[in-house]
N, C-alpha and C positions, 0 to 999 in steps of 0.2 A: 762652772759647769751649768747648762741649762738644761735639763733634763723634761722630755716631753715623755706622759702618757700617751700612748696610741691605742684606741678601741675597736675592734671590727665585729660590731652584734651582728646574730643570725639570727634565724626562728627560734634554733635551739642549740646554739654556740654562741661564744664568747674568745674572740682570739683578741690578744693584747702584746703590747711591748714597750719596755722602758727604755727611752732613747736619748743617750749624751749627743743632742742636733749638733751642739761644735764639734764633738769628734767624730761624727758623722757611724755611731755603732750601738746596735743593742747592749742594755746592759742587763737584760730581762728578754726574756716572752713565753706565751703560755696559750692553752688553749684549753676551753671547758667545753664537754660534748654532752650533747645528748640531756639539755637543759630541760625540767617536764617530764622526762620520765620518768622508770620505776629505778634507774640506776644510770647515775652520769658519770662522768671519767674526767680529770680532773690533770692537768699535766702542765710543771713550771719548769722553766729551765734558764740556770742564771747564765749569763757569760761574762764570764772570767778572764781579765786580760793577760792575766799571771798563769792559772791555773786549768784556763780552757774551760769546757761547760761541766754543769754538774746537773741533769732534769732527776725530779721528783715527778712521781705520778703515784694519783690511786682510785679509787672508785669511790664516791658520796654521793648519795642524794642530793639532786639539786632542781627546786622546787619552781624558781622562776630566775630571773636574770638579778634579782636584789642578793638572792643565794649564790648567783656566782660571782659578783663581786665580794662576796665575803669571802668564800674560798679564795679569790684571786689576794685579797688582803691579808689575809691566814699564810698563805704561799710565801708572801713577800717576808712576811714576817719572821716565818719559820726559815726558810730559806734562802733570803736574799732577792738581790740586794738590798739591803733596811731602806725604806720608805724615809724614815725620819733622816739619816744622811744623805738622800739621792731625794730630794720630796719634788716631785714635776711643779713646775711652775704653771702648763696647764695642762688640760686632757684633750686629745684631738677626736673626732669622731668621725668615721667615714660613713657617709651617707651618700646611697647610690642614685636618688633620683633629686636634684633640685628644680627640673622643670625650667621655665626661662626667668623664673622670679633670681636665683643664686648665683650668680657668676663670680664670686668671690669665696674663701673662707671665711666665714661668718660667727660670729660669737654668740653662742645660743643662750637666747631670751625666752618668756612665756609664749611670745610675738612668732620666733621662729620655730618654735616647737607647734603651735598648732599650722603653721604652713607647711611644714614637713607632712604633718598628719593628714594636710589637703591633699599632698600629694600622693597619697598610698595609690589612689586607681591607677595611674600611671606606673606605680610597681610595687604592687599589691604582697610581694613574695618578699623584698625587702626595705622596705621602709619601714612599714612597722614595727619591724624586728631593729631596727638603726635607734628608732622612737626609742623603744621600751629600753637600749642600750645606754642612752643618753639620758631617760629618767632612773636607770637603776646608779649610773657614774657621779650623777649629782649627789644623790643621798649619800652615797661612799667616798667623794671628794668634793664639800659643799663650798670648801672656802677658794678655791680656785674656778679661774675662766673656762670654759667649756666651748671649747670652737667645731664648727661643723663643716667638714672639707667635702664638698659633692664630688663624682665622679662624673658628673654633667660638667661641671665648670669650666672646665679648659674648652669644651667645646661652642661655648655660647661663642666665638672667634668667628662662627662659620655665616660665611654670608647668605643674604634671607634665599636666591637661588638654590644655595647649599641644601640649609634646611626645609625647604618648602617643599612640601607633597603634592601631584597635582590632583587633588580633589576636589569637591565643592570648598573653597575659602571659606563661608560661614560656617558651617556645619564643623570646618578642622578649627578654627577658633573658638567653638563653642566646645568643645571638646581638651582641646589643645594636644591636637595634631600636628606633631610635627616631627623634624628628626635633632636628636639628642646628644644621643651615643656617647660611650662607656668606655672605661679605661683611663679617662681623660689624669687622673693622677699619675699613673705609668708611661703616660701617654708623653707627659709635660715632665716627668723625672728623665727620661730616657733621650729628648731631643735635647734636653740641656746637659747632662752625661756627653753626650756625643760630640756635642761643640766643643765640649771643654778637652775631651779626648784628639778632637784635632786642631785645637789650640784656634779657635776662629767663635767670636762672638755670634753667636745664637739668633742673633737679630739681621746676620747676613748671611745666612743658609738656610738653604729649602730642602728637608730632607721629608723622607716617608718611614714613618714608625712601623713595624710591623708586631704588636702583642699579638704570640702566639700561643696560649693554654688553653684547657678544656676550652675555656674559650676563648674566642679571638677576634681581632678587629685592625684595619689599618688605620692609618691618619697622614693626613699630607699636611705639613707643616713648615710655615711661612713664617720668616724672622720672629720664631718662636710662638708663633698665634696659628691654634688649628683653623684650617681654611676646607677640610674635609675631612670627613672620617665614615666609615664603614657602617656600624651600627649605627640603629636609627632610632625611632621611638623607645624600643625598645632594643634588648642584645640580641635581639632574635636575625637581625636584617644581619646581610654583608656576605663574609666567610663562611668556611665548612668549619667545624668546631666539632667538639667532641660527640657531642650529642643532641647538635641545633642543626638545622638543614641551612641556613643563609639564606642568599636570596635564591626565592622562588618564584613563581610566577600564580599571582592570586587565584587565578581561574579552576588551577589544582585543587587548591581546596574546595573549590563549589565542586567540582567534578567529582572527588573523595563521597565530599557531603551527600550528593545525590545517588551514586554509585554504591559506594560503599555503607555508606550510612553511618558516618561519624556527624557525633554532635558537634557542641564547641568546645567540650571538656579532653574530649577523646582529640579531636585537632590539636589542640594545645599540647597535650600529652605527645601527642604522635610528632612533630616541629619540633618542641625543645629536649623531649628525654628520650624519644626512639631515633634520630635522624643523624644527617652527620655521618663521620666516620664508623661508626656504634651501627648505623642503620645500612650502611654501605655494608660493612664488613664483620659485622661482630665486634669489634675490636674497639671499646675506646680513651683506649693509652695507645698513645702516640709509639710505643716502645714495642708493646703488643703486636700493632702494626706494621711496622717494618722489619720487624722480625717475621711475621705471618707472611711479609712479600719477599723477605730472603728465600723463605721455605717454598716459595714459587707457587703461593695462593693467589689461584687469577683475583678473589673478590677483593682481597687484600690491596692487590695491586693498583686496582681502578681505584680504590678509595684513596689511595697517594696520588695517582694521577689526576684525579677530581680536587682533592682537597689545593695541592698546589698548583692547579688551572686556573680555582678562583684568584690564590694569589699573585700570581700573574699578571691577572687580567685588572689586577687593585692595582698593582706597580705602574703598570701603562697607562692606566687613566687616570691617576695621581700624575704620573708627568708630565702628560697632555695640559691637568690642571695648572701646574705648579711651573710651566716652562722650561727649568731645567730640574737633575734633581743634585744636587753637592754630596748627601751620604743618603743610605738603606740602610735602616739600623732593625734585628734583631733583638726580640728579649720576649721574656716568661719561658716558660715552663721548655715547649719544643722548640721555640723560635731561638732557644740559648743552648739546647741540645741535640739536635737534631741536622745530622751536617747533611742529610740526603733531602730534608727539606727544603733548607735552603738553596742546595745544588738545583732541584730540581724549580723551585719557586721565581729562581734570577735565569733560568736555561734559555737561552736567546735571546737575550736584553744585552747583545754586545754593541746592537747598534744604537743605545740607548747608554753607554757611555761602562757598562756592568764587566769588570773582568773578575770572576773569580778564582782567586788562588788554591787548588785542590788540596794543596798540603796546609793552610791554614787554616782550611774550612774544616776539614778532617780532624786538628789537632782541639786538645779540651782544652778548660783553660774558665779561670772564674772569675776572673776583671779585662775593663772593654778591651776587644780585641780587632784590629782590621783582619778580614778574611777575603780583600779583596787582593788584587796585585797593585806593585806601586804604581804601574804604567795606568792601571783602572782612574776615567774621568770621573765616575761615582763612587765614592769610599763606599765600599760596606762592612759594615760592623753588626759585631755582638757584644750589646750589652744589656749584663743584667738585669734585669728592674730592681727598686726599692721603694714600693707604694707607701710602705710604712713608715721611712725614712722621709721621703713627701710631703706626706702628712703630718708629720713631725717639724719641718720646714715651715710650712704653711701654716701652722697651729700657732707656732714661735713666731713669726713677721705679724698674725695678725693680731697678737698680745701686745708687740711691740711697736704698732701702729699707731 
């Protein structure tokens, strides 16, 4: 059994999971909230392959991220599964910004810890928090390897066209301007899921990912190498998402700026936490949502119409890129639940090879599923993600290297 640690730090969270990578299944995972404050929340949950899950929760203090690795060590302890019979061989870390230095999983050094830390400006809201995740996992598991999985990585694929912004070139070099973009774990679990679900090597199909949660992003993907994707510098470009506006048109903001009289604090704010579906409609859970346009809320409505316009208009210029496309694949949160968004996301791409099956798409279902017809020249599918699983993947080949 080779059993991986999986870490995902926040500011003020700690989610974790113990993963048998050969049998491809948690054997653990857990989350600690609310890290730093006057009262955190503390929640383990083993899975049982006999016995089904058993979670433990409770409330402790929990003072910095060194204190939640002790509770998470406490848990194990108390609860299972025993660390000492399941001991990971090593701990994976997800880290959201590598910048163009990382296009691999990387095994973290003193060397790769302060370039991490170079990177904070570039995402200032999580890296730091990955840092501090990664120096509190060392102290709590010193004698194991410690590998750093970016959510940039997969996209370093993308050619300098792809990425390049057209602005002054010195000025985005001295900066390091350019596009990035996010997901890239789910991004890269989900086209190879896909392949292998229709029995055809990964290296000769071109399909388009579509991760759809709070937030969201596409990717057009070429015998397994991202050749574009949606998010850019930051998560903020591309799609409508929960509570990010996508793309927009720069000039808005000075317009806002001068008009309105937003700073840059308030822009920021107003883009990633007011906008979006949230900002369309009130609403944003995707669930909320189309329940709101069942109830025949006009605001409701245009905010389903808006959000799967931009997807749309991802699919068609992904194929324009990509030449043809072999599968559409589905996954996260709405993109694996949501049968009206999909309906509505693929609605007149039949001349683009898209037939969707209404009873498939309609039907639930929680491993990959075609929801297109068999007649359809583009499979499309829903599948899962498993970023942690990934991770877990990644963490394991590159010990094994």
């Amino acid at each position: 059994m080779s059993v991986v640690l999986v870490v995902n730090s926040g500011s003020s969270s700690l989610k974790y999971q113990l993963i048998d990578v050969e049998a491809g299944r948690a054997l653990a995972n857990g989350l600690i909230e609310r890290i730093g404050q006057a009262e955190g929340h503390v929640q383990h949950r083993r899975e049982d392959a006999e016995h089904g899950r058993d979670t433990w929760d409770t409330d402790e203090e929990i003072p910095d991220h060194d204190a939640a690795f002790k509770h998470m060590l406490d848990a194990f302890e108390a609860h299972g599964p025993s660390l000492e019979s399941h001991p990971p061989v090593a701990v994976g870390h997800r880290v959201v910004q590598g910048g163009s230095r990382f296009v691999e999983p990387t095994v973290v050094t003193d060397r790769v810890k302060r370039e991490i830390e170079q990177l904070e400006e570039l995402a200032p809201l999580h890296n730091p928090a990955n840092l501090a995740g990664i120096v509190a996992a060392q102290q709590a598991f010193p004698d194991v390897p410690h590998i750093a999985v970016f959510d940039t990585a997969f996209h370093q694929t993308l050619p300098p066209a792809a990425y390049t912004y057209a602005i002054d070139r010195e000025l985005a070099a001295k900066h390091q301007v350019r596009r990035y973009g996010f997901h890239g774990t789910s991004h890269r679990f989900v086209s190879r899921a896909a392949a292998e679900f229709l029995g055809q090597p990964v290296e000769e199909l071109r399909m388009i990912v579509l991760h759809l949660g709070n937030g969201a992003s596409a990717c057009a993907v070429s015998g397994g190498r991202s050749v574009e994707t949606s998010m850019g510098m930051t998560p903020l470009e591309g799609l409508v998402m929960g509570t990010r506006s996508g793309d927009i048109d720069p000039a808005v903001l000075l317009h806002l700026q001068r008009v309105a009289g937003l700073d840059t604090d308030a822009t920021d704010k107003l883009l990633n936490s007011q906008s979006g579906v949230l900002g369309l409609s009130g609403h944003r859970d995707m669930r909320d949502l189309v329940g709101a346009f069942e109830s025949g809320d006009e605001a409701a409505t245009l905010a389903l119409e808006v959000y799967t316009h931009r997807i749309r208009a991802y699919v068609g210029a992904y194929a324009a890129q990509l030449g043809r496309v072999d599968a559409i694949a589905f996954t996260a949160g709405v993109g694996e639940n949501s049968p009206i968004v999909r309906e509505w996301s693929l609605a007149g791409l039949e001349g683009f090879g898209v037939e969707l099956d209404t009873d498939r798409n309609r039907a639930r279902g929680s491993d990959v599923r075609r929801i297109s017809t068999d007649a359809s020249r583009t499979a499309v599918l829903v599948v899962p993600t498993n970023e942690e699983l990934e991770i877990a993947r990644q963490t394991l080949a590159a010990v094994e290297h």
